[in-house]
Steps between C-alpha positions, in 0.01 A plus 500: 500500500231300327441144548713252274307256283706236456381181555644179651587198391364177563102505510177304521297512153298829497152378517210619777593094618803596621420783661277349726711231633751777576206692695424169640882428668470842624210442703635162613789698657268815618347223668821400677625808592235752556725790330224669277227499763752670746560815190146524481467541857785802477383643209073472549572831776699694248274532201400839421123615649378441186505147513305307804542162575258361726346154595552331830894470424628769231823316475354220361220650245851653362698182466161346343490793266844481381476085508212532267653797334805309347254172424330754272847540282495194327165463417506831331791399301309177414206693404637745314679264289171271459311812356806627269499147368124477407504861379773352276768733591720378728789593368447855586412426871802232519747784598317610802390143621830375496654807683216430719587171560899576533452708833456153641639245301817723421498813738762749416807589739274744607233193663703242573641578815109519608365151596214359702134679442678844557671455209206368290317763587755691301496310219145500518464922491702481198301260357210649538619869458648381151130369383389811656700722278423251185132623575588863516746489162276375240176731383269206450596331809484789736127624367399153569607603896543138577734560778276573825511790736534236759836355347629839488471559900648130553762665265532795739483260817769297389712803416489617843555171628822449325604839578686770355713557351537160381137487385590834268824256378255270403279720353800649239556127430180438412519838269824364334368172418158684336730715285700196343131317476279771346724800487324635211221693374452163281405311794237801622325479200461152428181351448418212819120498487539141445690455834249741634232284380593145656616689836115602523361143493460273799925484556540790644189542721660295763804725484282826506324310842849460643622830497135666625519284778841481605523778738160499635554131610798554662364808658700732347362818385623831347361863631714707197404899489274589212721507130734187625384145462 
């Protein structure tokens, strides 16, 4: 059965604002309770060979990963929005930015029984798998290749952190929501060299930084066969 998505109610305004003061209560009560750090510690021996973990405590380079990992969602929402709105076509970005923003600030039936940083990290994936697929369903955008190898693999990572075959769920979601956005060869063939072109300046170096660092800093590293990524 495919994930339902139907959203709630009552929500906070869907702005990158928001979704970091909802990322910011959920630290306040990882902080109390401990819960995240103690999955990370369960799941850091059950990753497939491919993916090592090291530093002096493995658990912990994990929870930093996936700490950092869902920071990363609302910034891209905010910067994707910023450069669709000096390329003067926000309007054609809006649909994906606010879905973005929705896994958080109104998470389906599917979500909402998730809380805490587990359950942002959720949000988070589909977040970021959502601009992911934005990048690969549009001609311009996807020669540009302005989604990193490095973003892929935390893609991967977070995949087999959530697990399947909930992370699968997620992914049809994610395929669902694309359709209704850009379901159409329309969409492909549009012409977004003007998004292209303020992504390249100085906004999204930082973000191209982030991801080529993320894993190496948390000493994470991938050893994939050749042909897989």
């Amino acid at each position: 059965m495919r994930p339902q998505l139907v959203q709630t109610a009552a929500s906070p305004a869907m702005t990158p604002q928001a979704v970091l003061e909802i990322i910011d209560q959920a630290r306040r009560k990882e902080a109390r309770s401990g819960s995240f750090l103690q999955q990370m510690k369960e799941k850091v021996d059950r990753l497939p060979a491919s993916i090592v973990v090291g530093g002096s405590n493995p658990a912990t380079s994990l929870f930093q990963f996936a700490v950092e990992y869902i920071e990363m969602a609302p910034r891209l929402i905010e910067c994707v929005d910023a450069c669709a709105q000096e390329a003067g076509i926000r309007e054609l970005f809006k649909p994906f930015i606010d879905g973005a923003a929705q896994y958080f600030t109104q998470p389906s039936v599917l979500l909402v029984q998730y809380d805490g940083l587990d359950g942002l990290l959720i949000r988070a994936y589909m977040c970021h798998r959502l601009m992911e697929e934005m990048h690969d369903n549009n001609r311009s955008i996807r020669a540009s290749e302005l989604i990193d190898l490095e973003a892929t693999r935390a893609n991967l990572l977070v995949h087999e952190l959530i697990g399947e075959p909930f992370a699968n769920e997620l992914d049809d979601a994610i395929t669902i929501t694309v359709l209704q956005i850009a379901g159409t060869p329309d969409y492909y063939s549009l012409d977004l060299e003007p998004f292209v072109n303020q992504v390249n300046n100085r906004a999204w170096d930082w973000m191209r930084q982030f991801w080529e660092h993320l894993l190496d800093r948390n000493h994470i590293q991938f050893s994939l066969r050749p042909g897989m990524l």
